[in-house]
BADO-264849 format. One line per field, with one value per residue: residue number from 0; x, y, z of N, C-alpha, C, O, CB in turn. Coordinates in Angstrom, 2 decimals, m for minus. Atoms other than C-alpha are relative to their C-alpha. Glycine has a CB too. Example, Ala and Ser with C-alpha at 12.3 -4.5 7.8 and 13.67 -1.06 7.14 Angstrom:
num (0;1)
nxx (0.89;m0.82)
nyy (m1.19;m1.19)
nzz (0.00;m0.06)
caxx (12.30;13.67)
cayy (m4.50;m1.06)
cazz (7.80;7.14)
cxx (0.90;m0.77)
cyy (1.20;1.09)
czz (0.00;0.73)
oxx (1.94;m0.26)
oyy (1.18;2.20)
ozz (0.66;0.90)
cbxx (m0.99;0.41)
cbyy (0.03;0.46)
cbzz (1.25;m1.42)
END
This chain:
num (0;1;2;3;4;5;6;7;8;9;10;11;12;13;14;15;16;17;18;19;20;21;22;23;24;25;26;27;28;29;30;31;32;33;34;35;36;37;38;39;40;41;42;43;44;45;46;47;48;49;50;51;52;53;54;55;56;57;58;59;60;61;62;63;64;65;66;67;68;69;70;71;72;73;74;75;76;77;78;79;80;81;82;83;84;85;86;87;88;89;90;91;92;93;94;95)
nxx (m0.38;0.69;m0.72;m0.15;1.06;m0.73;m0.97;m1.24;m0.61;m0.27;m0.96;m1.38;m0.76;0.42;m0.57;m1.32;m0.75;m0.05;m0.94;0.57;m1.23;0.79;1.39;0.82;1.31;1.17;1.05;m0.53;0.77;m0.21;m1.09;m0.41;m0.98;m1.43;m0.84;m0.72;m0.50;m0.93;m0.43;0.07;m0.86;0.49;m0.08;1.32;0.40;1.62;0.97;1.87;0.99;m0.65;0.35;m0.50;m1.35;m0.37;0.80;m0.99;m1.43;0.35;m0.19;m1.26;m1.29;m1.09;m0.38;m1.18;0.79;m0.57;0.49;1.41;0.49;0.98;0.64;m0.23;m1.49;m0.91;0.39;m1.45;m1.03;m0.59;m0.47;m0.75;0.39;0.33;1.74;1.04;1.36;1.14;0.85;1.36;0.12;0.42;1.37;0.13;m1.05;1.39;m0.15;m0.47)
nyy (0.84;m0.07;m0.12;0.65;m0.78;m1.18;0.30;0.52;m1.14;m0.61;0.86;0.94;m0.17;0.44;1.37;m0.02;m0.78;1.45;0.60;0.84;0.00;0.86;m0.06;0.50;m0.68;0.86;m0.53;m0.70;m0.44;m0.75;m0.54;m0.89;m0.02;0.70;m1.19;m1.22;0.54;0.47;m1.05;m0.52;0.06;1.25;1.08;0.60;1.41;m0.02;1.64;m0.32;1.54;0.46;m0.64;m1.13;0.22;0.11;m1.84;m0.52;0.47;m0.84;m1.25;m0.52;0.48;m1.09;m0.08;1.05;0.46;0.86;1.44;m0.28;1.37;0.07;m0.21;1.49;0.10;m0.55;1.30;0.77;m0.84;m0.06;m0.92;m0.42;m0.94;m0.53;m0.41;0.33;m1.02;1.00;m0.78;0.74;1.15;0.68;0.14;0.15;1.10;1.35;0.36;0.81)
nzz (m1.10;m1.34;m1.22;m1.11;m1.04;m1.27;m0.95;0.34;0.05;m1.04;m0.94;0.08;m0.96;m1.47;0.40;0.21;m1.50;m0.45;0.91;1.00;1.49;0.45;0.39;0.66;0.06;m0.17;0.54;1.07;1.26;1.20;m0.18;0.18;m1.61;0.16;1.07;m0.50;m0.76;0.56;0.70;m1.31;m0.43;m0.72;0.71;m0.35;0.56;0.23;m0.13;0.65;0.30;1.13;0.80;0.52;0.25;1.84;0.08;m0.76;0.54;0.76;m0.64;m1.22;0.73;m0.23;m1.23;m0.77;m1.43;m0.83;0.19;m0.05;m0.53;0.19;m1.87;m0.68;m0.44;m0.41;m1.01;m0.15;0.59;m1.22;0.29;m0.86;0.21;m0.95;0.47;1.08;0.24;0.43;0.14;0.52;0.17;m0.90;0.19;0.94;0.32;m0.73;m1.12;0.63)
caxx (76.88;75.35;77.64;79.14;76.28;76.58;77.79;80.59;81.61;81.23;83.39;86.15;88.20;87.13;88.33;91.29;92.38;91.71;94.28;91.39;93.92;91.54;87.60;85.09;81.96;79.28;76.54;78.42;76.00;76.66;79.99;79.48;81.01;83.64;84.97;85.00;86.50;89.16;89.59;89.88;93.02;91.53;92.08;88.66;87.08;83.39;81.14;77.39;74.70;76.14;74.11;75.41;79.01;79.26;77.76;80.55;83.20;81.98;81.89;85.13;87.38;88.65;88.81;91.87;89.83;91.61;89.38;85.67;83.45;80.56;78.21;78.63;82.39;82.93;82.04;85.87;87.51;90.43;90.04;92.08;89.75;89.49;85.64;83.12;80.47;77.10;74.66;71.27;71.97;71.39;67.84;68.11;70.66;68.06;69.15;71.74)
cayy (m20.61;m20.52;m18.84;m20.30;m20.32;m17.32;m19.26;m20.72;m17.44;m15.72;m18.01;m19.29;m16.79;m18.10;m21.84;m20.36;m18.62;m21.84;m23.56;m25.63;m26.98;m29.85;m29.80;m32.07;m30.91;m33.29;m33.17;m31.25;m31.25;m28.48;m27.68;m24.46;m24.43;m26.77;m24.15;m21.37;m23.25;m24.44;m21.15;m19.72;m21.99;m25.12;m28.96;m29.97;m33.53;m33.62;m36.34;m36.55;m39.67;m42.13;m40.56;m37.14;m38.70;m38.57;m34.29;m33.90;m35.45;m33.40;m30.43;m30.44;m30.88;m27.28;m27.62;m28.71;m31.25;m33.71;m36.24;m36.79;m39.88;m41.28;m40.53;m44.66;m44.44;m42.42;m45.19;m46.70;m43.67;m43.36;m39.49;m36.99;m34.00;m30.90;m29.67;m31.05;m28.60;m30.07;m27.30;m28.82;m32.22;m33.71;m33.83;m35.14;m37.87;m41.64;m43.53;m46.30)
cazz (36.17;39.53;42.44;45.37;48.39;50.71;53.26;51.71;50.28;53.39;55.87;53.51;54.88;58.31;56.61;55.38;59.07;60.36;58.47;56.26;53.25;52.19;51.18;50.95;49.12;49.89;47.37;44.73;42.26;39.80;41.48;42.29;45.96;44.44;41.68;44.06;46.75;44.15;42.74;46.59;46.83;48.80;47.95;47.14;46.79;44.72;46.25;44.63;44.23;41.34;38.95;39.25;38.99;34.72;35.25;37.48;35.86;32.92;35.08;36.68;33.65;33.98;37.72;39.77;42.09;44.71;43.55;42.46;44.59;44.46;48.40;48.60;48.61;50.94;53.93;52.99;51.36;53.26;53.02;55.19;54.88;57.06;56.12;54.87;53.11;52.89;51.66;51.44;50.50;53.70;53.16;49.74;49.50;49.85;53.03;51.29)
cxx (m0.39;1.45;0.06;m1.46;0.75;0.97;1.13;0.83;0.13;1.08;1.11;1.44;0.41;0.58;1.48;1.27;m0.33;0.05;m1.09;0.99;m1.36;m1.78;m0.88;m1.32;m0.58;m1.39;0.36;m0.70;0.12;1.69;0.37;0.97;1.44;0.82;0.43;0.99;1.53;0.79;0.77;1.93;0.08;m0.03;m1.23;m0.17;m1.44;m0.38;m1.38;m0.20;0.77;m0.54;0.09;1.60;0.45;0.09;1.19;1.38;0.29;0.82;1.47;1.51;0.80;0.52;1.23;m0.52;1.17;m0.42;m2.00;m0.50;m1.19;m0.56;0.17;1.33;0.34;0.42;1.53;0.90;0.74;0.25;0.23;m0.89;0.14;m0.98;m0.68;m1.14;m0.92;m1.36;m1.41;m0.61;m0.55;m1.28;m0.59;0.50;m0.67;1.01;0.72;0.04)
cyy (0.65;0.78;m0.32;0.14;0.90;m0.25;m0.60;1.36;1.30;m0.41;m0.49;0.64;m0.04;m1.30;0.59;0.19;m0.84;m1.01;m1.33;0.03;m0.99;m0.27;m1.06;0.27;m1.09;m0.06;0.81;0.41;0.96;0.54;0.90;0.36;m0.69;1.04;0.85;m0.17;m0.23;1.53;1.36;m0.68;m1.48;m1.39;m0.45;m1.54;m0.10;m1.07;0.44;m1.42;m0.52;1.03;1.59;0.05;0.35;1.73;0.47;0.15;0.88;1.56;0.68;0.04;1.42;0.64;m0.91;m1.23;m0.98;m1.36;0.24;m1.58;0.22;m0.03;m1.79;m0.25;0.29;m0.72;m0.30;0.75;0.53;1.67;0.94;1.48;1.35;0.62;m0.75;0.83;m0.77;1.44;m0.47;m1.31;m1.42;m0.58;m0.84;m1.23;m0.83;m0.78;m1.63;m1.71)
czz (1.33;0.84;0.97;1.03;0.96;1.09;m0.24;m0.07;1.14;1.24;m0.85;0.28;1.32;m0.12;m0.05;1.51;0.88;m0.22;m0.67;m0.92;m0.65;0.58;m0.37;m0.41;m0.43;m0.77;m1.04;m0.81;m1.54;0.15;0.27;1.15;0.15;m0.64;1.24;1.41;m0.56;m0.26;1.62;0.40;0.69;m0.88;0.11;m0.91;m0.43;0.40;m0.31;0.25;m1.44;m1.33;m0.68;m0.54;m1.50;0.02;0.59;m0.29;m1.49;0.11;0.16;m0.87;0.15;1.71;0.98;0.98;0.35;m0.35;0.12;0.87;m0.43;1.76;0.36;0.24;1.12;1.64;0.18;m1.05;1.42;m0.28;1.30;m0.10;1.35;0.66;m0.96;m0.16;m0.71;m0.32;m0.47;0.05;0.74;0.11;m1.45;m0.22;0.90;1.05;m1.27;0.22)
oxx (m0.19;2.52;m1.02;m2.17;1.87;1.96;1.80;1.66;0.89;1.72;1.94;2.48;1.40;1.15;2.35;2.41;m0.13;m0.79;m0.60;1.57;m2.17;m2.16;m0.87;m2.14;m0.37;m2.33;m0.66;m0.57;m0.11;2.31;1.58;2.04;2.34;1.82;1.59;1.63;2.48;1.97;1.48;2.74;1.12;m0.42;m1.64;0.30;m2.22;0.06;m1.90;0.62;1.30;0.23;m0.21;2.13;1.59;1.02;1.62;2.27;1.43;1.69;1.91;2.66;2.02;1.23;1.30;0.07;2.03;0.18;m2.71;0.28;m1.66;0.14;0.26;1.60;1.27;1.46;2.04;1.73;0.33;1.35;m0.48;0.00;0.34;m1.00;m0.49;m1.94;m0.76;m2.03;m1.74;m1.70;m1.03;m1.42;m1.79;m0.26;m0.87;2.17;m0.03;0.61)
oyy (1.85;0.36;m0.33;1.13;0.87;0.38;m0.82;1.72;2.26;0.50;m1.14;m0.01;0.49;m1.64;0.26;m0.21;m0.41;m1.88;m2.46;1.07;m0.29;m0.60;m1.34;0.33;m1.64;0.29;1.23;1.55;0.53;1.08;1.12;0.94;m0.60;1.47;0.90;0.79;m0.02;1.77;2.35;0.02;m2.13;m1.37;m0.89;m1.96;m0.19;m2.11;1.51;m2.26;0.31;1.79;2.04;0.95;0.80;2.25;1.55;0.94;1.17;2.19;1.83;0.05;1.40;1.60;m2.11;m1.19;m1.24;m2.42;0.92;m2.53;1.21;m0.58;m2.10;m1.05;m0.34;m0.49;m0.20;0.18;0.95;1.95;0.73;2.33;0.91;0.95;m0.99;1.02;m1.46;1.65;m0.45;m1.67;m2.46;m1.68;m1.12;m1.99;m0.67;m0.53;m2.21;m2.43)
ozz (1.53;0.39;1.55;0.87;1.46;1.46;0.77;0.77;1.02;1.78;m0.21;0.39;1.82;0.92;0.75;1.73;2.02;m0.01;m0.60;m1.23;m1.25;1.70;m1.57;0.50;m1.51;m0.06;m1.57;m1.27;m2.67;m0.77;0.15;1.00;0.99;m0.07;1.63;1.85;0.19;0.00;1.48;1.02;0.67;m2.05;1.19;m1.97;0.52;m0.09;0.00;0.63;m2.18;m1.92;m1.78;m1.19;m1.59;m0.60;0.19;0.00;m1.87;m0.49;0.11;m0.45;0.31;2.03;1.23;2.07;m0.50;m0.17;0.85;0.80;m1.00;2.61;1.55;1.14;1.63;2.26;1.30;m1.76;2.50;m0.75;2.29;m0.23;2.49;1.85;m2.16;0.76;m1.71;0.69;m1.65;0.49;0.32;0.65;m1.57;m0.83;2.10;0.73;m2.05;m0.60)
cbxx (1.50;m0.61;0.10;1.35;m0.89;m1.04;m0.43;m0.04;m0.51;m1.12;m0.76;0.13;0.05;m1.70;m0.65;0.03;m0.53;m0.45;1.59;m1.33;2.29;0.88;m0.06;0.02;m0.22;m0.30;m0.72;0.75;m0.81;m1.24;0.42;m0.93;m0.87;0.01;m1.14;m1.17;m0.82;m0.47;m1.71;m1.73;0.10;m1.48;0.97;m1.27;0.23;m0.57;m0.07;m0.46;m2.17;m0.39;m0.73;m0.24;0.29;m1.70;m1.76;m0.04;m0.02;m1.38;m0.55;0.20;m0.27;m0.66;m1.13;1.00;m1.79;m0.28;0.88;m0.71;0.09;m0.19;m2.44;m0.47;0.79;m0.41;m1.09;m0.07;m0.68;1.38;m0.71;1.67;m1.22;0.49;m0.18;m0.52;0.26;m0.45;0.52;m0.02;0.86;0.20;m0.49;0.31;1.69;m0.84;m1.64;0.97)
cbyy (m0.30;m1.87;0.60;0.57;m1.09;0.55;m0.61;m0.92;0.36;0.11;m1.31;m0.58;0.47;m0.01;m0.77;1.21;1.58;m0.30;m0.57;0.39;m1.12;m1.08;0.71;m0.74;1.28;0.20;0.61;m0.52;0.51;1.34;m0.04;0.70;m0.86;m1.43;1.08;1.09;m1.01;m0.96;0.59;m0.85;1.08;0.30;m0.87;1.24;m1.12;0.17;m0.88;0.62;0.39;m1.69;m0.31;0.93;m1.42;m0.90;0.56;m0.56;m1.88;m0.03;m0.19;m1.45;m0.59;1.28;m0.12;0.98;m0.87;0.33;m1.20;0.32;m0.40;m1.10;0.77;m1.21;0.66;1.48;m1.50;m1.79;1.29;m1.14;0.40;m0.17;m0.49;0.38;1.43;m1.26;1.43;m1.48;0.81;0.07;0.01;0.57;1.46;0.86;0.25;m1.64;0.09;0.53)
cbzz (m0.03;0.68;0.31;0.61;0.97;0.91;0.82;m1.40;m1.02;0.39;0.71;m1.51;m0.12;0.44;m1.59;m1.07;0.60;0.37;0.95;m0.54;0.21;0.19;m0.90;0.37;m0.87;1.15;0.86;m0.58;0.57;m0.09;m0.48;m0.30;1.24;m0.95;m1.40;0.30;0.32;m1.22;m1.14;1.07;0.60;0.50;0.33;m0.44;1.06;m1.36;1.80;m2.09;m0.39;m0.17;0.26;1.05;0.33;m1.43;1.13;0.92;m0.31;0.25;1.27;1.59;m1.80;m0.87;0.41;1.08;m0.15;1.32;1.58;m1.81;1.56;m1.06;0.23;m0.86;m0.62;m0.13;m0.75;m0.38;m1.06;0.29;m1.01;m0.33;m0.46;m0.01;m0.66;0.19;m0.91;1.68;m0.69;m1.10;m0.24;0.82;0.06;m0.55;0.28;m1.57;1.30;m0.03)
END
C-alpha cells in the first residue's frame, strides 16, 4: 500500500493545531491520504469519479470513513467539512 503524500503527512499536525476535526479527500482514489488521515484521528469523507466509487467502497471496509461520495454529489452534499485535500486530481477529474 502506497503512503500518505508528503504533504499530507507533513502538515496534519499543522490540521490538527488548527482545530481541523473533519476531512474531505477529493479524489481519493486508492485511499491512501484517507487511511492515514483516519488513522491520524480526523473525520474523513472519500470523494472519487463514479467509477472509482465500487474500489473505494472496497477499499475502505477496514477504515472508519464519515462517508464515501461520488465528485457529482458533492454540488448538493450538505457537507460541513473543514479541509479539503485535493492532491493531483484537479487536473484529472473531466469537466461535468
Amino acid at each position: 500500500m502506497a503512503s500518505a503524500a508528503e504533504s499530507v503527512r507533513r502538515y496534519s499536525r499543522f490540521f490538527r493545531d488548527s482545530d481541523v476535526r473533519t476531512v474531505l479527500d477529493y479524489g481519493a482514489g486508492t485511499l491512501r491520504n484517507t487511511r492515514f488521515l483516519a488513522n491520524q484521528g480526523f473525520s474523513v469523507y472519500a470523494a472519487d469519479i463514479p467509477e472509482q466509487i465500487e474500489r473505494i467502497i472496497r477499499l475502505s471496509s477496514a477504515i472508519p470513513l464519515a462517508g464515501v461520495l461520488e465528485a457529482e454529489e458533492l454540488d448538493h452534499a450538505a457537507l460541513d467539512v473543514d479541509l479539503v485535500v485535493s492532491t493531483y486530481v484537479l487536473n484529472i477529474i473531466p469537466e461535468g
